[in-house]
MARKOL-842586 format. One line per 2 residues: number of its first residue (from 1); their letters; for each residue x, z, y negated of C-alpha. Coordinates in nm, 2 decimals, decimal comma. Layout:
BEGIN
NUM = A = X/Z/Y | ...;
This chain:
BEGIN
1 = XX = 12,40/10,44/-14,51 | 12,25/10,75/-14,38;
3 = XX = 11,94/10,63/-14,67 | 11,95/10,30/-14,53;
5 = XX = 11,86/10,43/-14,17 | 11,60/10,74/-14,30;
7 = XX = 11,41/10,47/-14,48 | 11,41/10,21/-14,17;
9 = XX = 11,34/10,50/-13,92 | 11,05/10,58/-14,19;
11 = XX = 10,96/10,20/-14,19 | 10,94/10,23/-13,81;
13 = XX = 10,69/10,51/-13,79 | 10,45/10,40/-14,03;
15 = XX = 10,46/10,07/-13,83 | 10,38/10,26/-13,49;
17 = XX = 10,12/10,45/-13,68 | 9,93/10,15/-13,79;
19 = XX = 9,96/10,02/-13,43 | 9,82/10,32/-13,32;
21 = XX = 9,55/10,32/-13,56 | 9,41/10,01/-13,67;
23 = XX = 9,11/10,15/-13,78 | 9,31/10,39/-14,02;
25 = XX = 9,13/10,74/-14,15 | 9,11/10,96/-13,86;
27 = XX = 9,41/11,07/-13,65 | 9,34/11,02/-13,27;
29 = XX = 9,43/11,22/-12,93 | 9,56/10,92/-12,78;
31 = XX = 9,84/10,69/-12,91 | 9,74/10,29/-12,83;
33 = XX = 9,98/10,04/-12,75 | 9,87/9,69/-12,73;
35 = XX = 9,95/9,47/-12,49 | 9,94/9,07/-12,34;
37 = XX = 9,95/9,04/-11,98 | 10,05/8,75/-11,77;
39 = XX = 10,22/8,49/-12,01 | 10,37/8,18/-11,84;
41 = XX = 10,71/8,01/-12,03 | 10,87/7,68/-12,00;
43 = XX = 11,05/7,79/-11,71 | 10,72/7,72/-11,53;
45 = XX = 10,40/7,58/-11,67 | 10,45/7,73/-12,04;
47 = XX = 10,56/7,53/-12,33 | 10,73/7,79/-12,54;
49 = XX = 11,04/7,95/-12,45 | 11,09/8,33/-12,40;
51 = XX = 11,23/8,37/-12,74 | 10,95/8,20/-12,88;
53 = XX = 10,68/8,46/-12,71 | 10,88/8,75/-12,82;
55 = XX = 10,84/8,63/-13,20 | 10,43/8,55/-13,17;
57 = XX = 10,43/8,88/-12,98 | 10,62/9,06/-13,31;
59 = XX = 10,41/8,87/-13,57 | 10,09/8,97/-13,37;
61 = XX = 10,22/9,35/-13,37 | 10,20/9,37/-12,94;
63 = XX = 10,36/9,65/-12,80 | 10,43/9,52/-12,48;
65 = XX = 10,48/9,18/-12,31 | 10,40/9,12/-11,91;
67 = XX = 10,60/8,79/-11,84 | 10,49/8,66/-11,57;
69 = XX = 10,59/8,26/-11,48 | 10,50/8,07/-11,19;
71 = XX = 10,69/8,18/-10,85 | 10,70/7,92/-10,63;
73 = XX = 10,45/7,56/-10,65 | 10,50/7,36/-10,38;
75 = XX = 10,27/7,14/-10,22 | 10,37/6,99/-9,84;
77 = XX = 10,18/6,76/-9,59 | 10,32/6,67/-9,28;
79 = XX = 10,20/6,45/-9,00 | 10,25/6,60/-8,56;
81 = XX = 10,39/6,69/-8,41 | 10,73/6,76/-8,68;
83 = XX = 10,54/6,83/-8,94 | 10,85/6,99/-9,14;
85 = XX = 11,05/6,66/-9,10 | 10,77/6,39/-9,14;
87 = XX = 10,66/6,47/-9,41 | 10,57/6,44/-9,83;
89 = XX = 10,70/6,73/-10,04 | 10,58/6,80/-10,43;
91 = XX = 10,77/7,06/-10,62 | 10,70/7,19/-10,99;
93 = XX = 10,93/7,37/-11,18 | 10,89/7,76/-11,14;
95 = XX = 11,11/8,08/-11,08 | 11,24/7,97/-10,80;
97 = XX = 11,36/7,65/-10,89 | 11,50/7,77/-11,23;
99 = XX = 11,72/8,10/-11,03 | 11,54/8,42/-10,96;
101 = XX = 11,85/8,59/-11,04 | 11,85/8,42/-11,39;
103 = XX = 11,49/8,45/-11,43 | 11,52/8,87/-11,46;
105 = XX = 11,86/8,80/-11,61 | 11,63/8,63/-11,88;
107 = XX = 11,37/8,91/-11,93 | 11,60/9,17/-11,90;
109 = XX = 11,85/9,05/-12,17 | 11,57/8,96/-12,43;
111 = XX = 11,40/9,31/-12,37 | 11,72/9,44/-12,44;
113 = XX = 11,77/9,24/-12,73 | 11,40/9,36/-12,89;
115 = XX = 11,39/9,70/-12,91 | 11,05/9,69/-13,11;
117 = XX = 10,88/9,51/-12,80 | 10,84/9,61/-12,46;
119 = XX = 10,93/9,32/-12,20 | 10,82/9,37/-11,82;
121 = XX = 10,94/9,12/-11,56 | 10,62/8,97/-11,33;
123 = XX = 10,57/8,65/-11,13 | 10,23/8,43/-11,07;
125 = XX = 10,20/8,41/-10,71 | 9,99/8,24/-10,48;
127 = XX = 10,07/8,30/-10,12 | 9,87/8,05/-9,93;
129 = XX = 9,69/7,70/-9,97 | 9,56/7,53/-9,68;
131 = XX = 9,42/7,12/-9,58 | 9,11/7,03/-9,50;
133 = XX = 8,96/6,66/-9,49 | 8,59/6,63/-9,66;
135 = XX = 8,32/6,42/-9,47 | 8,43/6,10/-9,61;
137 = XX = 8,79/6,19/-9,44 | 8,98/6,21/-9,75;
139 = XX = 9,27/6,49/-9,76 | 9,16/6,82/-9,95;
141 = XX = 9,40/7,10/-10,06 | 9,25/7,44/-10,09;
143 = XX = 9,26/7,76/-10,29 | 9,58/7,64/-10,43;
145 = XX = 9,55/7,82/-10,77 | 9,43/8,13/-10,55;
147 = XX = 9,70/8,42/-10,71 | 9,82/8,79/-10,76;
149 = XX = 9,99/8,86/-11,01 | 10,27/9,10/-10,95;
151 = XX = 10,51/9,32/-11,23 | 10,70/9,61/-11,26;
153 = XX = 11,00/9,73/-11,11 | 11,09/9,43/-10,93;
155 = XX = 11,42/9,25/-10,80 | 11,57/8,97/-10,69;
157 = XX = 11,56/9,06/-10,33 | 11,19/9,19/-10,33;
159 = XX = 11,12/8,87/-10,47 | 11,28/8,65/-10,21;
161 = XX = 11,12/8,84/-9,91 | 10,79/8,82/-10,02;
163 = XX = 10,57/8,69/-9,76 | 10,50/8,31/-9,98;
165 = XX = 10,40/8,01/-9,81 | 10,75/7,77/-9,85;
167 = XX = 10,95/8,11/-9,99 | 11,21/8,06/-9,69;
169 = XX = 11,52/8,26/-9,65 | 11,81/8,27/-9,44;
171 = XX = 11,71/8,46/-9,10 | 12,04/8,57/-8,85;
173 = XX = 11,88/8,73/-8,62 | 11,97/8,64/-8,23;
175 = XX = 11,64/8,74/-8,12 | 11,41/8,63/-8,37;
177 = XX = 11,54/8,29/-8,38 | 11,56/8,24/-7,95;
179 = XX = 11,17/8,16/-8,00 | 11,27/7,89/-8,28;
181 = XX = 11,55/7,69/-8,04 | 11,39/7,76/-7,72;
183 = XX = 11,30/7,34/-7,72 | 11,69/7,31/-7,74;
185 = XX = 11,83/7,53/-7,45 | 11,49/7,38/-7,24;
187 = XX = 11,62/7,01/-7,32 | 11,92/7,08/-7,27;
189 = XX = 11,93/7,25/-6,93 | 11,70/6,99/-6,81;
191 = XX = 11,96/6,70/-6,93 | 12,26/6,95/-6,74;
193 = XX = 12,06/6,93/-6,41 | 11,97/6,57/-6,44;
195 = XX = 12,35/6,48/-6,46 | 12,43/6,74/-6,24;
197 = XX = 12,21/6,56/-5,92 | 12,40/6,27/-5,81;
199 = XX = 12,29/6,18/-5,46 | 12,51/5,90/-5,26;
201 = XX = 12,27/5,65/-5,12 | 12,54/5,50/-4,89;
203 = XX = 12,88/5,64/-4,69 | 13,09/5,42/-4,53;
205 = XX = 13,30/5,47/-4,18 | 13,62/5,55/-4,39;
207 = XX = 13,42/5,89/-4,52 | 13,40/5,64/-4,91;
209 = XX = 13,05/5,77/-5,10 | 12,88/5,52/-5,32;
211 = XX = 12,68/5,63/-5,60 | 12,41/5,46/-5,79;
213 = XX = 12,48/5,39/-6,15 | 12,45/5,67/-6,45;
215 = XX = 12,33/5,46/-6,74 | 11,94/5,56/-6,64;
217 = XX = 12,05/5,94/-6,63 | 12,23/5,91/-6,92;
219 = XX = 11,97/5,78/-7,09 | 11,69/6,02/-6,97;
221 = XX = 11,97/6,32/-7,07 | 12,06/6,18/-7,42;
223 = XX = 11,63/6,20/-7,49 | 11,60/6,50/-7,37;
225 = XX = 11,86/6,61/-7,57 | 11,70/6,41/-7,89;
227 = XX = 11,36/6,56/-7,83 | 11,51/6,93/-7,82;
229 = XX = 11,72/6,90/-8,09 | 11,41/6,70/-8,32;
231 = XX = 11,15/6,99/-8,21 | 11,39/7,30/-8,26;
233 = XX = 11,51/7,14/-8,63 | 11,10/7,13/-8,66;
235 = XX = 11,12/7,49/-8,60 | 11,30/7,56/-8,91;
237 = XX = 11,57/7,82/-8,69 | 11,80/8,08/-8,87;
239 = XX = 11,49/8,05/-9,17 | 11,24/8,26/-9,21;
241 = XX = 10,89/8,21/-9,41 | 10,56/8,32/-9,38;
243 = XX = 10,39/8,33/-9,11 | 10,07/8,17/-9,21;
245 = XX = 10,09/7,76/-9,21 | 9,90/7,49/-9,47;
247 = XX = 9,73/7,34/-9,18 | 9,50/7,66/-9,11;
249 = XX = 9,29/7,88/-9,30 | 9,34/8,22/-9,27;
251 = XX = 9,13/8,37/-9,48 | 9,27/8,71/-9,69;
253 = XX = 9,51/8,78/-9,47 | 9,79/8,60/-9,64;
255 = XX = 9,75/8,82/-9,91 | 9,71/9,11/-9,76;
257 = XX = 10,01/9,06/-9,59 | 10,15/9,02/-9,96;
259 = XX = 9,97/9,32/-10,04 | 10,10/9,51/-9,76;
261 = XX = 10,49/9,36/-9,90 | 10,43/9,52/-10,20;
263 = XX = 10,30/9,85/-10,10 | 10,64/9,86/-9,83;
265 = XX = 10,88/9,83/-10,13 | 11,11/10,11/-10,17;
267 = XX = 11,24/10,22/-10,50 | 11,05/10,03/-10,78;
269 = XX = 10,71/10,06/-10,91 | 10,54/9,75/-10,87;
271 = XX = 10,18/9,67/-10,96 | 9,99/9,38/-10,77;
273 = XX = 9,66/9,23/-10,93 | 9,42/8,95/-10,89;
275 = XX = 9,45/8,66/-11,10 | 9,16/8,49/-11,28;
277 = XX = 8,94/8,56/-10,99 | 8,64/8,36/-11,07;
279 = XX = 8,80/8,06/-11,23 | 8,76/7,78/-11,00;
281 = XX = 8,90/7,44/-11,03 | 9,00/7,08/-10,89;
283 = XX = 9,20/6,85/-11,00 | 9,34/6,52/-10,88;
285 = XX = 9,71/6,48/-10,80 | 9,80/6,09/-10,69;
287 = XX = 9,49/6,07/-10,51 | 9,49/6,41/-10,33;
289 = XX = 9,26/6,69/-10,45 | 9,34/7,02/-10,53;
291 = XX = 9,03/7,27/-10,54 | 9,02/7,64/-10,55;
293 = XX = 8,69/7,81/-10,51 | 8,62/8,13/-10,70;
295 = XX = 8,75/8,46/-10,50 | 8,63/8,73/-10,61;
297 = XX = 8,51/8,85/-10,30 | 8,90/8,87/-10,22;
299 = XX = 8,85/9,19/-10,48 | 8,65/9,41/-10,22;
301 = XX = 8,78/9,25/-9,88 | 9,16/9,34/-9,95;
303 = XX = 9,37/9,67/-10,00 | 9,64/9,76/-10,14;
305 = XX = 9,60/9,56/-10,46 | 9,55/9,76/-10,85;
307 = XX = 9,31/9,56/-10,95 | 9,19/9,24/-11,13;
309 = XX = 9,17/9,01/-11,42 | 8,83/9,15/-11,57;
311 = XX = 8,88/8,95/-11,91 | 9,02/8,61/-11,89;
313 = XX = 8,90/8,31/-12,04 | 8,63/8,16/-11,80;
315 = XX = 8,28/8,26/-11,69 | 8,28/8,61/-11,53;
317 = XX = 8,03/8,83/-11,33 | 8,29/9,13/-11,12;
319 = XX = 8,30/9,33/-11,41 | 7,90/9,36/-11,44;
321 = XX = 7,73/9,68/-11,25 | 7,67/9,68/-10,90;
323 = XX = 7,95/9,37/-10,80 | 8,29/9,35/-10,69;
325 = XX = 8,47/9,59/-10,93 | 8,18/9,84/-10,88;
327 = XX = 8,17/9,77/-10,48 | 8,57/9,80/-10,46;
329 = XX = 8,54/10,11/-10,73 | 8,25/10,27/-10,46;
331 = XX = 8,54/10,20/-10,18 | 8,79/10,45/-10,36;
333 = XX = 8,58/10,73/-10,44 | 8,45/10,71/-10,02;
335 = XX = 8,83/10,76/-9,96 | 8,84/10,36/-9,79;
337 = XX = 9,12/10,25/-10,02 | 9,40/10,48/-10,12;
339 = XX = 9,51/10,26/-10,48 | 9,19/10,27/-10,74;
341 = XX = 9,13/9,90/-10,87 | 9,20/9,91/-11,24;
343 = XX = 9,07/9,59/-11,44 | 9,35/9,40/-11,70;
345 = XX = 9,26/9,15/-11,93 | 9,46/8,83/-11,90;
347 = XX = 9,57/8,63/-12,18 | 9,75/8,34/-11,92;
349 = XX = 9,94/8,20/-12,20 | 10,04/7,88/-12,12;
351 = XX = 10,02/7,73/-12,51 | 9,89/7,78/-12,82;
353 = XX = 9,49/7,68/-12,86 | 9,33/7,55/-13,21;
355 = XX = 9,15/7,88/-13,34 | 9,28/8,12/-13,07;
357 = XX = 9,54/8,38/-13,22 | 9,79/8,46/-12,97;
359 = XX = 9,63/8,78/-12,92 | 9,32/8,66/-12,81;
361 = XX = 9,31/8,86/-12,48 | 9,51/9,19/-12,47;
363 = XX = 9,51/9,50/-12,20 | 9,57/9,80/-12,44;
365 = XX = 9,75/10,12/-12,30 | 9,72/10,45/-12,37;
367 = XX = 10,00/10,67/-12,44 | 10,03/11,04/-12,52;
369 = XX = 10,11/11,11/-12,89 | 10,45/11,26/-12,77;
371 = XX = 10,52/11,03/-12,52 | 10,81/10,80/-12,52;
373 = XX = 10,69/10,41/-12,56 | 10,90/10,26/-12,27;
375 = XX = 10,90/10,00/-12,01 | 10,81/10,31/-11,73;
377 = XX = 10,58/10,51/-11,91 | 10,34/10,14/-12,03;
379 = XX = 10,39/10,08/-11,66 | 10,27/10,40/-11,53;
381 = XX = 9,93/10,39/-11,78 | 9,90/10,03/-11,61;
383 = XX = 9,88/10,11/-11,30 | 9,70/10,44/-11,32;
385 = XX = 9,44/10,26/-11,56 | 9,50/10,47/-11,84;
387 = XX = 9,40/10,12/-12,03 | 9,10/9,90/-12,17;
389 = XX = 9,11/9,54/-12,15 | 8,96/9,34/-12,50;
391 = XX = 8,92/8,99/-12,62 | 8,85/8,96/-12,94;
393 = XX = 8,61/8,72/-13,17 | 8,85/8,56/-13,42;
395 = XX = 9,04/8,81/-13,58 | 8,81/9,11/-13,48;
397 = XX = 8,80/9,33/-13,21 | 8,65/9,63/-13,13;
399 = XX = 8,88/9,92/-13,11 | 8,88/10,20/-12,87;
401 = XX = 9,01/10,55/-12,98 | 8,89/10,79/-12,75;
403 = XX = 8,70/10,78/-12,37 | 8,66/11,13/-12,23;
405 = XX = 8,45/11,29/-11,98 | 8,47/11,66/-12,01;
407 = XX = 8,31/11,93/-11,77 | 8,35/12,26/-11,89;
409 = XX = 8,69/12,33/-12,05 | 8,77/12,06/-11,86;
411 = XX = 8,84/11,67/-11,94 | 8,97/11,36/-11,84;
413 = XX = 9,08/11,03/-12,01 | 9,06/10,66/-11,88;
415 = XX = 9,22/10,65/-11,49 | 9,22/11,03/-11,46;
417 = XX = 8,96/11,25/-11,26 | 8,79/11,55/-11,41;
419 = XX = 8,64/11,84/-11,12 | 8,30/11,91/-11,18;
421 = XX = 8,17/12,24/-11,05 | 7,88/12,36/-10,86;
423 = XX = 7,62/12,41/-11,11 | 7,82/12,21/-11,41;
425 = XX = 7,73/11,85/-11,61 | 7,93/11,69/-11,77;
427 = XX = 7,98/11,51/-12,13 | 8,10/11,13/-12,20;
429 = XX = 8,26/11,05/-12,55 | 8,34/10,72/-12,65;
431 = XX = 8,45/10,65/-12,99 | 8,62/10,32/-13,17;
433 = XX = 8,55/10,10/-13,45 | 8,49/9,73/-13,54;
435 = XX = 8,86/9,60/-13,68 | 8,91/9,28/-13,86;
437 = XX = 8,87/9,16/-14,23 | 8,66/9,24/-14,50;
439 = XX = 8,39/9,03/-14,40 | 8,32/9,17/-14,06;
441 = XX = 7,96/9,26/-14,00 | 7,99/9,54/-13,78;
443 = XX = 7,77/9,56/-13,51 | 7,75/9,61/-13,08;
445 = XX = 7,65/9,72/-12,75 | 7,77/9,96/-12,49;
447 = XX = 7,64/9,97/-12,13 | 7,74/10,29/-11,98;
449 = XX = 7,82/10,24/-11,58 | 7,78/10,56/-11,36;
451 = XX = 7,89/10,44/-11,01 | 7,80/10,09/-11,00;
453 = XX = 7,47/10,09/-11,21 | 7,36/10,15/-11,56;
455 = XX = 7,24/10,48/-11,72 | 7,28/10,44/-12,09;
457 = XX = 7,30/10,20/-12,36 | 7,38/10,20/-12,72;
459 = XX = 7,39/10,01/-13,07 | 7,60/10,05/-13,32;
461 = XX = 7,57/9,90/-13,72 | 7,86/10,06/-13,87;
463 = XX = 8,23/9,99/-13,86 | 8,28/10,28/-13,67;
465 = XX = 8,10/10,42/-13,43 | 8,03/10,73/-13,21;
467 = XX = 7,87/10,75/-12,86 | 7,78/11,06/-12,65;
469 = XX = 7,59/11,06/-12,33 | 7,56/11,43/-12,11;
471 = XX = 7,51/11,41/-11,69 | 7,32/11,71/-11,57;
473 = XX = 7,42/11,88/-11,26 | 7,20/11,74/-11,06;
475 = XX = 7,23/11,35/-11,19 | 7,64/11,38/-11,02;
477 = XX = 7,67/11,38/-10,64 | 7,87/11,52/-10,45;
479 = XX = 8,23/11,38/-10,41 | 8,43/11,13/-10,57;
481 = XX = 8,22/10,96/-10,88 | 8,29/10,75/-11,15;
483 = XX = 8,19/10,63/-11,49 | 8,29/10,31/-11,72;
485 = XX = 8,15/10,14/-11,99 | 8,11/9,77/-12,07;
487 = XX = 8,09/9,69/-12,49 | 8,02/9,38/-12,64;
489 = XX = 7,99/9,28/-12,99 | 7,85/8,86/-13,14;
491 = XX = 8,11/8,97/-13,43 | 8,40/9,12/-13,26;
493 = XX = 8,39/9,02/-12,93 | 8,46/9,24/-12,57;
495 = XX = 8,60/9,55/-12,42 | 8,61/9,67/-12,07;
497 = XX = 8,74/10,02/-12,00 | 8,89/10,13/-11,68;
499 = XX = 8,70/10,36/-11,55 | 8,70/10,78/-11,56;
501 = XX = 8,63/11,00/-11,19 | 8,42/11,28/-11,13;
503 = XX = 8,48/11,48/-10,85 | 8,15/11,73/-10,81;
505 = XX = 8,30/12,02/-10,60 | 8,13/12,20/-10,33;
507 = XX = 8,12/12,59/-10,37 | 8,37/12,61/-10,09;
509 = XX = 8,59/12,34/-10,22 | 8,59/12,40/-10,60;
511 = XX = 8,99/12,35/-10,69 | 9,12/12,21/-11,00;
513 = XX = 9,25/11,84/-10,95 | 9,55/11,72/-11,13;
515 = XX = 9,54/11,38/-11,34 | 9,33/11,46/-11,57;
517 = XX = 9,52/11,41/-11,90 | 9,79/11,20/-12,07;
């Protein structure tokens, strides 16, 4: 037996180490665990089941797994004044209407199950959609595919308070609820009094009153009544939802207030990042269209978030220097947003696509050789952006090893921040390979981005490759800066890396920051 288990535990490690190093030959700093982000299953609008993913996630060799089904999708349209009672409804299966409780049930039980694989519980949300009517009059739904997705630490009850257009709860509370049945105790006191008045029109000489008859009063009363009660159920009372309505638009601020949610949460650790942010779309649902228009300005105009979908599959410009990544990146380092935006690339697995292997899109994490390869320490690189995103070309990819700056004895990896002092450069090493079969032709670009615009560019020809740019003292201002690079290959597709922070001291301010290393 004990045999048996040295030679699986041997199996294990030599598994890991190929993980690690894909390119094989040289052993790196930095352990790499890869990853597929945001993966939808039949419980929503997936066509494999949970089990399924974990077995294409095994046979691809992925680390980790970010589930992340649909929420809520629900589509309403009422007509005035009670628009929530006349009105037409549309529900699609998601989280909600499978259980939330059984949904991280679900997740929880199968990450149990697979040791080997990493399984973190997320959800696809879109918080608001709002109607319009084009020029030709016809009914428009907007941004309805606008969504965050958010991961980590999260729970049932997090999940059901979330500020989400239709996510309604029960709501107890006396005072908050007075507003809601305020047409009630109006109708109602108004049908009291009109009962109440009774004025004789008549008394004879033996002291007899004569009243006229009640059926009018009763009438007006029992309408009154009607009316309160048909306009207080229209308030929805002892139920609370969002505050922002689909007859409105409110711009960002139903996701901020989502944002905000998160950021409120007490216990977990729960990242929050833009979806797909420049894939726009319209469809046509029984004659009503649905059309989200690209928001990737939503990057720059909102706090609170970690970051976006910088790889997805669509058309993208926010990753390029000098737009929103760079603009929201320029943000952090002038101390206007407290969370540094950290780019992800998505898979949104939905099915399986002729010619794509499952890993097609991955975000790959960076671990510390000793570290332990959990569900909190894959979080943690996450949402500190200790982490590249990649899409490969086929079965090739290019492979990231090592991204440091270093400014004296000094050095930081990807999300960390390095201090550079008075009088000091610094040095940028980036170092990978091009991994696939036999028959790759090895061969890219790097564009090296020092905050927000290009300073360097290289080509590689070989299957691995080296690259090395220096930043004199004078080239870094002073205060927060950072540096990222953008690669691209014909043969083995795309990499992204999250980006690295300088932070050029003053002489009266030079004080070692922490974060620098893994």
């Amino acid at each position: 037996m004990r045999k048996i288990q040295a030679t699986g535990s041997a199996l294990l490690i030599c598994a890991l180490a190929c993980l690690a190093c894909p390119c094989a030959g040289e052993e790196t700093r930095l352990v790499r665990v890869p990853g597929i982000f945001r993966v939808n299953t039949d419980i929503s609008a997936g066509e494999r089941s949970l089990a399924e993913i974990v077995e294409k996630a095994k046979e691809a060799k992925i680390g980790f797994v970010v589930v992340s089904d649909q929420f809520l999708v629900q589509c309403e349209y009422g007509l005035p004044p009670l628009r929530n009672l006349l009105k037409l409804s549309k529900e699609r299966k998601s989280v909600s209407t499978f259980g939330i409780d059984k949904y991280l049930e679900l997740v929880k039980a199968a990450s149990e199950k697979e040791k080997s694989l990493v399984l973190i519980p997320g959800v696809d949300v879109a918080p608001h959609y709002y109607w319009s009517r084009t020029a030709d009059g016809a009914l428009l739904c907007r941004q309805f595919s606008q969504q965050l997705t958010v991961f980590g630490e999260i729970d049932s009850g997090y999940l059901r308070s979330m500020p989400v257009i239709h996510n309604s709860r029960a709501f107890l509370s006396p005072r908050g609820n007075l507003r809601k049945l305020s047409p009630l105790i109006l109708c109602l006191s108004l049908a009291f009094l009109l009962l109440l008045r009774r004025r004789a029109y008549y008394d004879d000489a033996q002291g007899n009153r004569y009243y006229r008859p009640m059926k009018a009063r009763i009438a007006t009363a029992s309408a009154l009544f009607a009316t309160g009660l048909l306009l207080t159920l229209n308030n929805k009372p002892f139920i609370a939802e969002a505050p922002f309505d689909q007859y409105h638009d409110y711009g960002d601020a139903p996701y901020q207030a989502l944002l905000d949610h998160a950021r409120r949460s007490k216990g977990g650790r729960i990242g929050i990042v833009w979806s797909s942010p420049e894939a726009k779309s319209a469809f046509d649902i029984n004659g009503v269209m649905l059309a989200t228009a690209k928001y990737a300005g939503s990057i720059v105009k909102t706090n609170g978030h970690n970051g976006f979908a910088g790889i997805y599959g669509d058309a993208r410009t926010a990753h390029l220097p000098g737009m929103e990544w760079d603009q929201a990146l320029a943000q952090f380092c002038r101390g206007e947003r407290k969370i540094a935006p950290f780019t992800f690339g998505e898979l949104d697995y939905h099915k399986d696509y002729d010619g794509l292997p499952f890993d097609f899109i991955k975000t790959v994490v960076f671990l510390g050789r000793n570290e332990e390869k959990s569900a909190a320490a894959i979080l943690d690189a996450m949402l500190n952006g200790r982490s590249y995103a990649v899409a490969k070309h086929g079965e090739n990819e290019i492979v990231i090893d090592d991204f440091n700056v270093s400014a004296g004895a000094r050095e930081a990896f990807p999300g960390g921040t390095v201090s550079v002092y008075p009088g000091e450069g610094a040095a940028i090493h980036v170092e990978g390979c091009f991994h696939g079969g036999e028959s790759i032709k090895p061969g890219g670009r790097i564009s090296l981005v020092f905050n927000g615009r290009e300073i360097a560019q290289g080509r590689f020809s070989s299957r691995r490759f080296s690259f090395d740019h220096a930043l004199d003292a004078g080239e870094i201002p002073q205060g927060m800066n950072y540096v990222r690079f953008i690669m691209e290959s014909e043969s083995s597709g795309e990499v992204l890396s999250n980006p690295i922070f300088l932070n050029s001291m003053s002489a009266n301010t030079a004080v070692d920051l922490p974060g620098g290393g893994l």
